[in-house]
C-alpha positions as CSV (number, residue, x, y, z in Angstrom):
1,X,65.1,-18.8,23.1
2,X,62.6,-21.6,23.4
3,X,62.3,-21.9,19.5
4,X,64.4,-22.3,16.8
5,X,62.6,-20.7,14.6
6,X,64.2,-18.2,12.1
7,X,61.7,-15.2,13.6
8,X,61.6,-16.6,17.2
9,X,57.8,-16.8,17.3
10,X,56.5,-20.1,18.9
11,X,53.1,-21.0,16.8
12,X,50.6,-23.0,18.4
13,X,48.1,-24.6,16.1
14,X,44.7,-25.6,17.4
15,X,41.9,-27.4,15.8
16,X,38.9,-25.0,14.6
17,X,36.7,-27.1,17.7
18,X,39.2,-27.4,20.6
19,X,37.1,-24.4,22.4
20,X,33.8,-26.7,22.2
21,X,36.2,-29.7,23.1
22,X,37.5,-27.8,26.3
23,X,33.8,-26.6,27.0
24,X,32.8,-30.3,26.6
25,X,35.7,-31.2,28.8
26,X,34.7,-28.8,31.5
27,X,30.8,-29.4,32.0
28,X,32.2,-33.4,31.8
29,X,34.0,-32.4,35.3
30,X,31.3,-31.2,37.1
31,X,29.6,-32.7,39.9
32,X,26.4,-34.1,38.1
33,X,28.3,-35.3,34.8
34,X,30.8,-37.2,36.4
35,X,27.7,-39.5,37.7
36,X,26.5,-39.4,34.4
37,X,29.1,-40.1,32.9
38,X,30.1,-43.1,34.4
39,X,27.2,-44.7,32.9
40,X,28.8,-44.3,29.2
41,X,30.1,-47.4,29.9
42,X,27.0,-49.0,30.1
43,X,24.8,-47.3,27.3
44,X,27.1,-45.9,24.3
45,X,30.1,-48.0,24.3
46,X,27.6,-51.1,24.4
47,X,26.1,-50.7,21.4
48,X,29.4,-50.6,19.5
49,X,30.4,-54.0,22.0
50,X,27.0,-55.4,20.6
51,X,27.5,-54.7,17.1
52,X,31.2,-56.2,17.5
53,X,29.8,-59.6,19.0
54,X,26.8,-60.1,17.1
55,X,27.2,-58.4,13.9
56,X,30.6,-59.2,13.1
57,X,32.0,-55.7,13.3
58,X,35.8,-57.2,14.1
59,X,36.7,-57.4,11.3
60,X,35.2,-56.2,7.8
61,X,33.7,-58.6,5.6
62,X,33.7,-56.0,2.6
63,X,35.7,-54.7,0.3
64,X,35.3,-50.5,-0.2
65,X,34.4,-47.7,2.2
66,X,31.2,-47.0,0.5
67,X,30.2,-50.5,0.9
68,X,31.0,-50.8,4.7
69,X,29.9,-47.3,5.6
70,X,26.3,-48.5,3.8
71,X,26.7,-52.3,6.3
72,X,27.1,-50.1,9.3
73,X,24.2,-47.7,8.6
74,X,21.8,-50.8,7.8
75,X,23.3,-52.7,11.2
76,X,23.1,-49.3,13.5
77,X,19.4,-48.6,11.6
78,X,18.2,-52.2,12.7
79,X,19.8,-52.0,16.3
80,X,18.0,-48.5,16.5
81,X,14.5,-50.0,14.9
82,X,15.0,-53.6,17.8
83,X,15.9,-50.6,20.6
84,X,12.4,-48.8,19.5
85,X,10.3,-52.2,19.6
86,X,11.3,-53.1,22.7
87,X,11.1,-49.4,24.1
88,X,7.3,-49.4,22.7
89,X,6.6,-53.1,24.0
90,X,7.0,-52.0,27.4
91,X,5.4,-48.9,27.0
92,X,2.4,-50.6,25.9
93,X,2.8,-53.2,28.6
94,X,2.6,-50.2,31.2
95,X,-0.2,-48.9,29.7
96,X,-2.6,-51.8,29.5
């Protein structure tokens, strides 16, 4: 009754990773991940806020998909090498 289907049979499609999604979901909703978390915000999500500000990521500037997917791996590889150099300065600075 709750189908109108010709053979009555409600079919529920799921994507091939909703069970890692809902195991994702679940360990997101535990006591020492919601803490964790919370601080997304500040880490993750600001790297895409910093490549939108400084590396004009607003809008594209190129025509293609090949040709922006190869700006953003050049912009996220540089971000990545700046995050290294300054993770190494003050690794040498604590160890001098």
């Amino acid at each position: 009754q709750c189908t109108a289907s010709k053979t009555h049979v409600k079919v529920v499609t799921r994507h091939v990773w909703e069970e890692y999604m809902e195991a994702c979901e679940d360990i997101r909703h535990t006591l020492g991940m919601k803490d964790l978390y919370s601080h997304r915000k500040e880490t993750i999500e600001r790297i895409f806020g910093t490549a939108k500000e400084n590396h004009g990521f607003r809008y594209t500037q190129m025509y293609g998909k090949a040709r922006m997917i190869m700006k953003v791996a050049l912009t996220f590889a540089c971000m990545n090498l700046k995050k290294l150099a300054k993770i190494q300065q003050e690794w040498d600075l604590k160890m001098a």
